[in-house]
C-alpha positions in Angstrom: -14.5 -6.0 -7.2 -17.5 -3.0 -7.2 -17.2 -0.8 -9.3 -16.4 3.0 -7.2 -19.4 5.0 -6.2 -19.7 8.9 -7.3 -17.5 10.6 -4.6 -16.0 7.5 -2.8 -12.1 7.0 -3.2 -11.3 3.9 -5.1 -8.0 3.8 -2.9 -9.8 3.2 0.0 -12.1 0.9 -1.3 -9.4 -1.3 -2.2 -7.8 -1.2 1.4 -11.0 -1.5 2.7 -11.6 -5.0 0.2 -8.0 -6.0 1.8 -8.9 -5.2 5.7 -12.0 -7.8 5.5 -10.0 -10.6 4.4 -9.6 -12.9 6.8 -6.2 -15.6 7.2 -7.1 -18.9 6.8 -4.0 -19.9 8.7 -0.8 -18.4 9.7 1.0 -18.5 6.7 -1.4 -16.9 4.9 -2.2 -14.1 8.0 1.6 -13.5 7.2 1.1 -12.8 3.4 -1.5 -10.7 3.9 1.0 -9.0 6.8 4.0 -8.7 4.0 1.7 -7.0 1.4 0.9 -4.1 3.9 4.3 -3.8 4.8 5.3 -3.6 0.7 2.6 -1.1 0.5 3.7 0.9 3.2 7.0 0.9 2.2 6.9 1.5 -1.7 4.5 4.5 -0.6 6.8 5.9 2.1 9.4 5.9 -1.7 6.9 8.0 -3.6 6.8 10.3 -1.1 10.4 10.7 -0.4 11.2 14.3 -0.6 14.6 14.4 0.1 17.4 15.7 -2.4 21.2 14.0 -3.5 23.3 16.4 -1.5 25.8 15.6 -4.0 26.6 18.2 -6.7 28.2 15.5 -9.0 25.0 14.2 -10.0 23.8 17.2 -11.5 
């Protein structure tokens, strides 16, 4: 991996480095598939805003 360049998000660097892999055959296509989808999804957590309606947890 490069090391970031003054100004350039390393985030997007990384997704970048992930978009120009390319599958060798279907099962791996798939892999690389379910790690968007775990990124996606443990990002749509951390930015879950919502609050516990429930008072008994305070």
């Amino acid at each position: 991996m490069s090391k970031a360049k003054a100004g350039t998000d390393k985030n997007l660097q990384n997704v970048v480095a992930d978009l120009d892999q390319t599958a060798v055959n279907s099962h791996h296509a798939q892999q690389i598939q379910q790690d968007t989808n775990d990124r996606r999804h443990q990002d749509s957590l951390n930015h879950d805003k919502t609050e516990d309606m429930d008072p008994s947890h305070s």
